[in-house]
Each structure stands twice: as structure tokens, then as C-alpha cells.
PAKOLBA-167914 format. One line per 5 residues: number of its first residue (from 1); their letters; for each residue x, y, z of C-alpha. Coordinates in nm, 4 decimals, decimal comma. Layout:
BEGIN
NUM	a	X:Y:Z  ...
//
This chain:
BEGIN
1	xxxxx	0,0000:0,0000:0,0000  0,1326:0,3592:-0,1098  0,0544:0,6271:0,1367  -0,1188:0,7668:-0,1499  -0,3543:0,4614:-0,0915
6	xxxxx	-0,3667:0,4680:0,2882  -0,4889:0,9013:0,2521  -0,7190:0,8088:0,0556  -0,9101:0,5021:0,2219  -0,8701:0,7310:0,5337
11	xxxxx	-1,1786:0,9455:0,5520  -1,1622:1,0010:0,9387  -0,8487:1,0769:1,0824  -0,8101:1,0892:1,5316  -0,4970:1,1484:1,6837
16	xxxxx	-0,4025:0,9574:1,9868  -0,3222:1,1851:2,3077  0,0435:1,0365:2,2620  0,0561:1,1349:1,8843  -0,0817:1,5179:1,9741
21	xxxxx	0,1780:1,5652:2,3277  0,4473:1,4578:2,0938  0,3332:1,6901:1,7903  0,3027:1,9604:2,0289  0,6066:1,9139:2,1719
26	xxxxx	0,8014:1,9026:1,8573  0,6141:2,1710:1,6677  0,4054:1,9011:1,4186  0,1119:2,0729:1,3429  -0,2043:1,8674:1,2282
31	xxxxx	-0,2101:1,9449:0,8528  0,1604:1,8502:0,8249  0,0650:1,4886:0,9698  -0,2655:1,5100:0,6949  -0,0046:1,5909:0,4283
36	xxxxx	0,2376:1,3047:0,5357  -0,0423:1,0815:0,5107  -0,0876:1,1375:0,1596  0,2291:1,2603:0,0183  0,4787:1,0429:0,3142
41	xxxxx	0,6333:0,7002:0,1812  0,5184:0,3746:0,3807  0,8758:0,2174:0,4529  0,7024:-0,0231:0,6634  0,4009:-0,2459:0,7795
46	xxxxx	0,2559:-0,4162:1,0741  -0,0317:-0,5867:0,9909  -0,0246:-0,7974:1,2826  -0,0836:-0,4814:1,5284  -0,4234:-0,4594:1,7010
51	xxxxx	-0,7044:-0,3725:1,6952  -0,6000:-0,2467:1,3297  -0,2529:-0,2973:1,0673  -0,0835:0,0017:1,1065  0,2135:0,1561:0,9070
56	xxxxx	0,5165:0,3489:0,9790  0,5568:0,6369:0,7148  0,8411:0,8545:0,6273  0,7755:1,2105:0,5184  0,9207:1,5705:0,5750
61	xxxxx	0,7793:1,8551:0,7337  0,9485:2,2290:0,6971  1,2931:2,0261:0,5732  1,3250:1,7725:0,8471  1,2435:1,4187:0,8005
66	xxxxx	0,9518:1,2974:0,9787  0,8019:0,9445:1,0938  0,4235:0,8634:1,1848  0,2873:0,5962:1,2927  -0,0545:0,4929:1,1224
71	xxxxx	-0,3458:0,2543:1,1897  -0,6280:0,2407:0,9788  -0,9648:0,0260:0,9748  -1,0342:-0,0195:0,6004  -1,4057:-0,0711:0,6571
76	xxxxx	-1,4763:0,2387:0,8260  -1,2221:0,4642:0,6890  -1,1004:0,5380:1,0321  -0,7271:0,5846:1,1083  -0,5844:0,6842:1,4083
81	xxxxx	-0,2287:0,8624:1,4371  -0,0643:0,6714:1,7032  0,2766:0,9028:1,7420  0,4882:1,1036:1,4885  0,8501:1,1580:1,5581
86	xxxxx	1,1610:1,2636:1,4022  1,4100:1,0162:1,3610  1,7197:0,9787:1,5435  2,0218:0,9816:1,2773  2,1911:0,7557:1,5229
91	xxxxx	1,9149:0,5044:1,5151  1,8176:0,5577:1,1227  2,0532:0,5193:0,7947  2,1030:0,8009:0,6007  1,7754:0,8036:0,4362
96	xxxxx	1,5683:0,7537:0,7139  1,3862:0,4308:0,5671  1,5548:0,1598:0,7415  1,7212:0,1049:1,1203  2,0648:0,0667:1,1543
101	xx	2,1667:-0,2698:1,3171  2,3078:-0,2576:1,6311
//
């Protein structure tokens, strides 16, 4: 699935209080987590997370890589953000898409 995809079976979106504290506290405003969502690049899936799959997608907002986490429930066209982040260079390779091992 393209995020392309998952904006557009999304008709609903809720943040999580998690996803909004750590928006807030990194100055990720609501529309830039919209426009990730449709624009971002899923660089992975969980399909076995409950109660719905969920995605992690890569995106940037004002220059600086971004990462939200995504679950959607394809029969309602509710997702929920569950957090949004910026990865850690340390943690990430050089384009943000994959960890580095350890």
C-alpha cells in the first residue's frame, strides 16, 4: 500500500493523546501529519498490530524528516495517528527508511 492509498481510504483521521503531546512538543502541526499521510512514503508495515494494521511512514515537514505511525480500519475509513517523531540519525541510515543494526 502507497501512502497515497492509505490518505485516501482514510476518511476520518483521530490522533491519539500520545501522537498530539508529541506533535506539540516538537512543533508538528495537524495538517503537516494530513499531508504526510498522503504525500509520506510507507517504509514499513505491521499488519499484525491490534485492533488495526498500522504503518510506519516517512515524510518531511518544513525540511526535516519525519516518521508517523498509522493505523487504519479499512471498513470504516477510520485511522488513528498513534505518534509522529523525528528520527534519530543515530538510530536511522542516512535516508531515514531503514534502522541501523546494532
Amino acid at each position: 500500500m502507497t501512502a497515497k492509498l492509505l490518505g485516501e481510504s482514510c476518511r476520518t483521521l483521530y490522533f491519539s493523546r500520545h501522537a498530539l503531546e508529541r506533535m506539540f512538543q516538537r512543533g508538528i502541526p495537524p495538517e503537516a501529519v494530513d499531508s504526510l499521510i498522503h504525500q509520506g512514503e510507507i517504509i514499513a508495515t505491521y499488519a499484525d498490530d491490534r485492533p488495526y494494521p498500522s504503518v510506519l511512514i516517512l515524510g518531511q515537514f518544513e525540511g526535516r524528516p519525519v516518521h508517523a505511525v498509522i493505523a487504519g480500519n479499512e471498513q470504516t475509513g477510520e485511522c488513528q495517528v498513534i505518534t509522529v517523531y523525528q528520527p534519530d540519525p543515530a538510530l536511522w541510515d542516512a535516508t531515514f527508511k531503514k534502522r541501523k543494526k546494532p
